[in-house]
C-alpha positions as CSV (number, residue, x, y, z in Angstrom):
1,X,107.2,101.4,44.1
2,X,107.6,97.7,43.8
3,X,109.1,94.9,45.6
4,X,112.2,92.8,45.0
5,X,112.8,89.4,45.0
6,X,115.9,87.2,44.8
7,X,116.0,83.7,44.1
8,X,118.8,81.7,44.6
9,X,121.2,84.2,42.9
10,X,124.7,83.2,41.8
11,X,127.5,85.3,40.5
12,X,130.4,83.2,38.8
13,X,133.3,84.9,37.3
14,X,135.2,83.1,34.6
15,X,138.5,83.5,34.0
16,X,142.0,82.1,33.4
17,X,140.8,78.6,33.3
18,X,139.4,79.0,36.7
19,X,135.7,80.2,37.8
20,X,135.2,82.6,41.3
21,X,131.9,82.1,43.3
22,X,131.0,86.2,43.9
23,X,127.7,85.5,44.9
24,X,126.7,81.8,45.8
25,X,122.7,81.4,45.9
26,X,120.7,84.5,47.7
27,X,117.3,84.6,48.4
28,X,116.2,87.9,49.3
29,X,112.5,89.1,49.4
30,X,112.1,92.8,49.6
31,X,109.0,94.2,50.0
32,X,107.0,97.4,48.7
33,X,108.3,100.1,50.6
34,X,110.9,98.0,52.6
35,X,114.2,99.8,53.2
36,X,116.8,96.7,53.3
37,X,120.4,97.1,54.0
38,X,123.4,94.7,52.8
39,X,125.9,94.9,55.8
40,X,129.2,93.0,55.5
41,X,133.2,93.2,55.2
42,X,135.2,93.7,52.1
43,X,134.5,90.8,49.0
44,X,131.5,89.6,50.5
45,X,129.4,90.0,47.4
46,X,127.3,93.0,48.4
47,X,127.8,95.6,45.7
48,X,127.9,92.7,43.3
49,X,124.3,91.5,44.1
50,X,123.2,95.1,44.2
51,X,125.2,95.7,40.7
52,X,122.9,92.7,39.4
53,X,119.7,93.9,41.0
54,X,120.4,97.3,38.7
55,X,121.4,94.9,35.7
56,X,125.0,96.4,35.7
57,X,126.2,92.5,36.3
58,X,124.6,89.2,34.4
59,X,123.1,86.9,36.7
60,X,125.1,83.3,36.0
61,X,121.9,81.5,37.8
62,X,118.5,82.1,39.7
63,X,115.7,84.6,39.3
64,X,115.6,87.7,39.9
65,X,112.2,89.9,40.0
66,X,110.9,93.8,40.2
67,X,107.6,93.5,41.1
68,X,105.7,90.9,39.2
69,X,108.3,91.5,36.2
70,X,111.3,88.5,35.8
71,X,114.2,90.8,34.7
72,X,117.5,88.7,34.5
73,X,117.7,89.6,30.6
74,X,116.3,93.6,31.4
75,X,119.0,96.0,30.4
76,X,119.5,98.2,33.0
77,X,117.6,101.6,31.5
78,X,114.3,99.4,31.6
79,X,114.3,98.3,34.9
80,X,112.9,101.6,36.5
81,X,115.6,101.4,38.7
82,X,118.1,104.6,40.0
83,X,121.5,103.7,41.7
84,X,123.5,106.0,43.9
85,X,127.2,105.6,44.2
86,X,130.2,106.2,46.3
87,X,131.5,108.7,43.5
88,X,128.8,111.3,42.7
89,X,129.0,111.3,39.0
90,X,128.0,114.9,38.6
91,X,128.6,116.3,35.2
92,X,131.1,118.9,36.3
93,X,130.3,121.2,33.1
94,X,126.1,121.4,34.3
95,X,125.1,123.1,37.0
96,X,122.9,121.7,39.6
97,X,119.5,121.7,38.0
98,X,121.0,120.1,34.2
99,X,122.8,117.3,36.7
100,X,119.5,116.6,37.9
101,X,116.9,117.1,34.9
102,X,119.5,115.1,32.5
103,X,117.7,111.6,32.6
104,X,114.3,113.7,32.5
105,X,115.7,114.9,29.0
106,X,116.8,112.2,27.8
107,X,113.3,110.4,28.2
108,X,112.3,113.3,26.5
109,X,109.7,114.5,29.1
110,X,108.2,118.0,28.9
111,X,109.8,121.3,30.3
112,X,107.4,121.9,32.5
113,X,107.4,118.7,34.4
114,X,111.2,118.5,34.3
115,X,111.3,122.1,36.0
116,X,108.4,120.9,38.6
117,X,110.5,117.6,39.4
118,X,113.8,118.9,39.8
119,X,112.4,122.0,42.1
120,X,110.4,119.5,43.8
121,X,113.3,117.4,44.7
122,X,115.6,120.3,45.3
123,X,113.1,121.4,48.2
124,X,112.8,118.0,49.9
125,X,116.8,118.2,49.7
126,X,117.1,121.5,50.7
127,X,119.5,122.3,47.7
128,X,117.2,125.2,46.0
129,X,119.6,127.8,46.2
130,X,122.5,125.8,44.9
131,X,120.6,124.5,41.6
132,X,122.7,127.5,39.3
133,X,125.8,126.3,41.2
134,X,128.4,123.8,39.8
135,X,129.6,120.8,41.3
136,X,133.2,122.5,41.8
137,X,131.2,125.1,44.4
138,X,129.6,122.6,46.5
139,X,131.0,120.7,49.5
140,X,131.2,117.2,49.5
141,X,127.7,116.6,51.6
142,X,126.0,118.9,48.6
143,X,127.5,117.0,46.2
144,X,125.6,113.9,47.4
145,X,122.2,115.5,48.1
146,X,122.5,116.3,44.4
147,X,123.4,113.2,43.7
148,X,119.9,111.7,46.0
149,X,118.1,114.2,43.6
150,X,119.2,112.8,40.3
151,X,117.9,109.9,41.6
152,X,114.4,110.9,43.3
153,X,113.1,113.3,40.1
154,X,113.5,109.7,38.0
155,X,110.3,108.4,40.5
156,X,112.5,105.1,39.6
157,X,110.5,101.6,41.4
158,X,113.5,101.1,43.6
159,X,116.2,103.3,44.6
160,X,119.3,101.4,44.9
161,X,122.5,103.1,47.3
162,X,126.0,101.1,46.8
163,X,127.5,103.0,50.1
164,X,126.8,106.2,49.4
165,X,128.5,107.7,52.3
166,X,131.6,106.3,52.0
167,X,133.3,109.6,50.7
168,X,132.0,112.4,53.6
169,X,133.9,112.8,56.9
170,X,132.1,111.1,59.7
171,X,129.9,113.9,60.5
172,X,128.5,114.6,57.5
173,X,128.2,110.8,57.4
174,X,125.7,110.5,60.4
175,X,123.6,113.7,58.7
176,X,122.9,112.3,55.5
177,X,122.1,109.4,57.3
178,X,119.7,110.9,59.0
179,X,118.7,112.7,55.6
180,X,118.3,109.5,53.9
181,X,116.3,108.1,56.4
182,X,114.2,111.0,56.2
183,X,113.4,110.9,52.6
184,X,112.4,107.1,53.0
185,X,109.1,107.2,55.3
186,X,107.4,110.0,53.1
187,X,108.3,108.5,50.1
188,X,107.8,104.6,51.2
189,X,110.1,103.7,48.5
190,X,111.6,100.3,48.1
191,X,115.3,100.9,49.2
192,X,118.4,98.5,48.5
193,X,121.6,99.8,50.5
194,X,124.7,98.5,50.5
195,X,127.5,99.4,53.2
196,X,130.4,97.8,55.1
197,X,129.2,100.3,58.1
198,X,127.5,98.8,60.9
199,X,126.4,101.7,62.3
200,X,124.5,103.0,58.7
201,X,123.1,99.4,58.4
202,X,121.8,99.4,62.1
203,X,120.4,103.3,61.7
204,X,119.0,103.1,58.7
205,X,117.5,99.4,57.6
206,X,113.8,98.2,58.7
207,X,116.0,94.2,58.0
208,X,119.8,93.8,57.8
209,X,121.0,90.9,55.6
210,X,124.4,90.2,56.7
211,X,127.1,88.5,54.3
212,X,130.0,87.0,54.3
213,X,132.2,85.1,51.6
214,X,129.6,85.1,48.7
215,X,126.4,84.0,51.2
216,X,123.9,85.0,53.7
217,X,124.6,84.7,57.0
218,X,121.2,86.3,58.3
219,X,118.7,88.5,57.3
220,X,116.5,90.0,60.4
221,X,115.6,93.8,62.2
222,X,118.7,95.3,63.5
223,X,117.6,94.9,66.9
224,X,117.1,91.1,66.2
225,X,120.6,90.5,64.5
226,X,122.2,92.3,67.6
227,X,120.4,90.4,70.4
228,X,120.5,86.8,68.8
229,X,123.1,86.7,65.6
230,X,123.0,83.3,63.9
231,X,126.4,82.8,64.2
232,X,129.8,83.3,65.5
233,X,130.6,85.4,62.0
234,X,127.6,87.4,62.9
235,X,128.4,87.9,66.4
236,X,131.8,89.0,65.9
237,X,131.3,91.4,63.3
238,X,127.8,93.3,64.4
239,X,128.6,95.5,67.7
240,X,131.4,97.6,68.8
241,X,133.1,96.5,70.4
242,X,132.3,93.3,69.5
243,X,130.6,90.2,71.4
244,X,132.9,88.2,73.3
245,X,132.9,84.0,72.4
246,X,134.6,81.8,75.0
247,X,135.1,78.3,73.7
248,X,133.8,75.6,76.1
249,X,131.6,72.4,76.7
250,X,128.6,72.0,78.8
251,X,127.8,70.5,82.0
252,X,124.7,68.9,83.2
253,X,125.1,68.3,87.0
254,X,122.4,69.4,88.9
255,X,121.8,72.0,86.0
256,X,122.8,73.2,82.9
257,X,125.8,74.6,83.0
258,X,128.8,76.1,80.7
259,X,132.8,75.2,81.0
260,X,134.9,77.4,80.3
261,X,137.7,76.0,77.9
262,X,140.5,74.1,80.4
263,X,138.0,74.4,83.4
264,X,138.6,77.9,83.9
265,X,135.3,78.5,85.5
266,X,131.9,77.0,85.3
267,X,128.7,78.9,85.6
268,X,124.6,78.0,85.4
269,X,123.0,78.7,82.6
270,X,119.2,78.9,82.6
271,X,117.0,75.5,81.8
272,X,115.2,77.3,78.6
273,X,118.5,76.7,77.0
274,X,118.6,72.9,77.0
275,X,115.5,73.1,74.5
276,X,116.0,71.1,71.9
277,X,119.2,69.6,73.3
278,X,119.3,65.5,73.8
279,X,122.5,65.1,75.6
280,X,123.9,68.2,76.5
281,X,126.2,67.2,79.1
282,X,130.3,67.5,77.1
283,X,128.9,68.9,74.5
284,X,131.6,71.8,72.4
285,X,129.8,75.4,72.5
286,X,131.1,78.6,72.4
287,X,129.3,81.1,74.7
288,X,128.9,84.7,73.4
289,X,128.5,88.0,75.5
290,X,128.0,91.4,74.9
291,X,130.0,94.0,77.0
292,X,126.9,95.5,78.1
293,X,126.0,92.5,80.4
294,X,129.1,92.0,82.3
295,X,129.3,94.3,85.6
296,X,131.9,93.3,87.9
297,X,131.5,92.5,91.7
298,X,132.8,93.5,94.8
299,X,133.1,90.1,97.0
300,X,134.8,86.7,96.2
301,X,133.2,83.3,97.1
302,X,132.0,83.6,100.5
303,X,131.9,87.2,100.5
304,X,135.2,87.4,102.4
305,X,136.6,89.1,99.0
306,X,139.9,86.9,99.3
307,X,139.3,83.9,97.6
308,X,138.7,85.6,94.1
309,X,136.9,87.9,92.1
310,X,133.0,87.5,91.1
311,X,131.6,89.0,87.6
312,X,128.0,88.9,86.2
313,X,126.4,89.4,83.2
314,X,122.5,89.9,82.3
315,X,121.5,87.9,78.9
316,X,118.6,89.3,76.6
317,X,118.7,86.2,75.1
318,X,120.3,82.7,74.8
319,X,123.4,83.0,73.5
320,X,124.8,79.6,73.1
321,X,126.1,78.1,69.4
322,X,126.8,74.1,68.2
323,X,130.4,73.8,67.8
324,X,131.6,70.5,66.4
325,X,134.8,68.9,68.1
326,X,137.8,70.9,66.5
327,X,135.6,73.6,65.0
328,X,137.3,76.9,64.7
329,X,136.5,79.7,66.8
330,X,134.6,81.9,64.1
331,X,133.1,79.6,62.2
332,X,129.6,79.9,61.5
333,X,127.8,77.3,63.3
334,X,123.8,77.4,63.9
335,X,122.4,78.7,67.7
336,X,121.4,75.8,70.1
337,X,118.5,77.2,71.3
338,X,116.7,80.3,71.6
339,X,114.1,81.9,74.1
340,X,110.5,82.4,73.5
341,X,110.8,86.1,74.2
342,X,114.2,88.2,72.9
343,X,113.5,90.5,76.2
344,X,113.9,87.8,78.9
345,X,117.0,88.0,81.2
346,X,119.1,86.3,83.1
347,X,121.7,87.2,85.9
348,X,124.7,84.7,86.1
349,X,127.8,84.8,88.4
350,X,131.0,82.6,88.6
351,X,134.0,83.3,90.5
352,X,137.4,83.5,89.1
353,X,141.2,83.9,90.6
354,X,142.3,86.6,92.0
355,X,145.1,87.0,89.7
356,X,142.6,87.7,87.2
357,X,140.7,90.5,86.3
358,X,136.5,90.5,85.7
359,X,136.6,91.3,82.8
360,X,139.2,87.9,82.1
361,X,135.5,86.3,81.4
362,X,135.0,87.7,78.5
363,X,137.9,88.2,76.5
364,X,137.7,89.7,73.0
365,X,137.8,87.2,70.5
């Protein structure tokens, strides 16, 4: 296996007098062994960095290396590389074993060891008693474990996946899922996976890089981009449902404190979040919160219950962003601070009318 390195990696595409930033300047390390997953919405750029990783795009600038090896100007069929796509590509005139010992055939390797791969493969697959069958007799699930073995008898440096899953109904989704990830700790082969799926990308990657519009937004452990996203893009789109971001300033009074946006409410926020933070006091934020950490409860100020309702949430981490006067909700802005340990938590509770719910606090975005 090898590793895989991207350095400042830019797709342009040129056309009608005009030019289209695909990919504006990644830098992606992937090591030996590493199973990395691309996660992001729709004309982000993620099949289009994997597509030049396999050498099925050029690279219009920045280096891009397999190992030791620079291979911008590498045609694809010598760059010991093996894709997997959303369409199977099975020949449908082979059966099972021909679909799978083609490539072996063409690099003109021996019978015997073609026989050995393919039947080696089929058996981690679990396929051996469909290799006589033809794609036409096999579900859609077999038709992408034989599309995985195509790729494993090849022994390729990296295996590359451009959302593989994207064609199966959602339970065979979550089993080859679990298939895939399977095949990747005995192996410990370098893995490149592309999906707009949250779910695959949190199940499946040791890192996530997230995209969005061409660039990287962040590239951390799943647990990591869940628990402190580097930005409101981030936050929105990892989690279901989503994390809620209330627009607001802070308060320094006799402690750090968050407004809500038109003095809604105002509630403490712990002192490790002022790290870092000058003046703080009026300062534009926008406060984000999973659903997980807001429990409603029963008594209102006073615990008479009729002055309004209370709600508290519980944060793993800090979860407050810069946001410039007249920023847009959305808008990917930097965090303010962040705590020295990712498990640390805090209980806060501010009251709010009774004509409002609890759950008024945190209002999807």
């Amino acid at each position: 296996m090898a590793s895989v390195t991207l350095v400042g990696i830019r797709k342009i595409y040129l056309g009608g007098g005009r030019s289209r930033v695909a990919v504006d300047g990644i830098d992606l390390a992937v090591g030996d062994g590493e199973f990395v997953v691309l996660v992001g919405p729709s004309g982000c750029g993620k099949s289009t960095t994997l597509r030049m990783v396999a050498g099925l795009e050029s690279i219009s600038a920045g280096e891009l290396r397999i190992g030791e090896r620079v291979v911008n100007d590498v045609p694809a069929r010598d760059r010991n590389v093996a894709m997997v796509f959303q369409n199977y590509a099975l020949y449908p005139h082979m059966t099972v074993f021909e679909n799978m010992a083609f490539n072996l055939k063409l690099r003109r390797l021996a019978a015997s060891e073609i026989d050995a791969r393919v039947r080696e493969a089929a058996a981690v697959l679990r396929i051996e008693p469909l290799l006589d069958r033809r794609p036409r007799q096999l579900s859609g699930g077999e038709q992408q474990r034989v599309a995985l073995g195509r790729a494993l008898v090849r022994k390729p440096a990296v295996f590359l996946f451009d959302e593989p899953l994207s064609n199966l109904d959602a339970k065979l989704r979550v089993q080859m899922r679990r298939e895939i990830a399977r095949l990747h700790h005995p192996l410990g082969a370098t893995m490149l996976y592309v999906t707009h799926d949250q779910a695959e990308a949190m199940t499946l990657g040791d890192r996530i890089v997230v995209m969005h519009d061409g660039r990287v937004q962040q590239i951390d452990p799943p647990l990591a981009v869940y628990r402190l996203p580097r930005n409101t893009f981030v936050a929105g789109f990892i989690g279901s449902p989503a994390m809620n971001l209330l627009e607001g300033e802070l308060v320094a009074e006799e402690s750090l404190g968050f407004r809500a946006k038109g003095g809604a409410f105002t509630v403490g926020l712990p002192a490790a979040w002022a790290h870092g933070l000058a003046t703080p006091a009026g300062r534009p934020v926008i406060l984000g919160i999973r659903p997980e950490h807001v429990r409603p409860t029963s008594s209102g100020p006073g615990g008479g219950g009729g002055g309004g309702a209370r709600s508290c949430w519980s944060t793993p981490a800090p979860a407050v962003t810069r946001s410039p006067p007249g920023s847009l909700l959305g808008r990917s802005s930097r965090w303010a601070s962040r705590s020295s340990s990712s498990s640390t938590r805090r209980a806060c509770t501010c009251s709010i009318p009774t004509r409002a719910s609890a759950s008024s606090l945190a209002p999807s975005p």
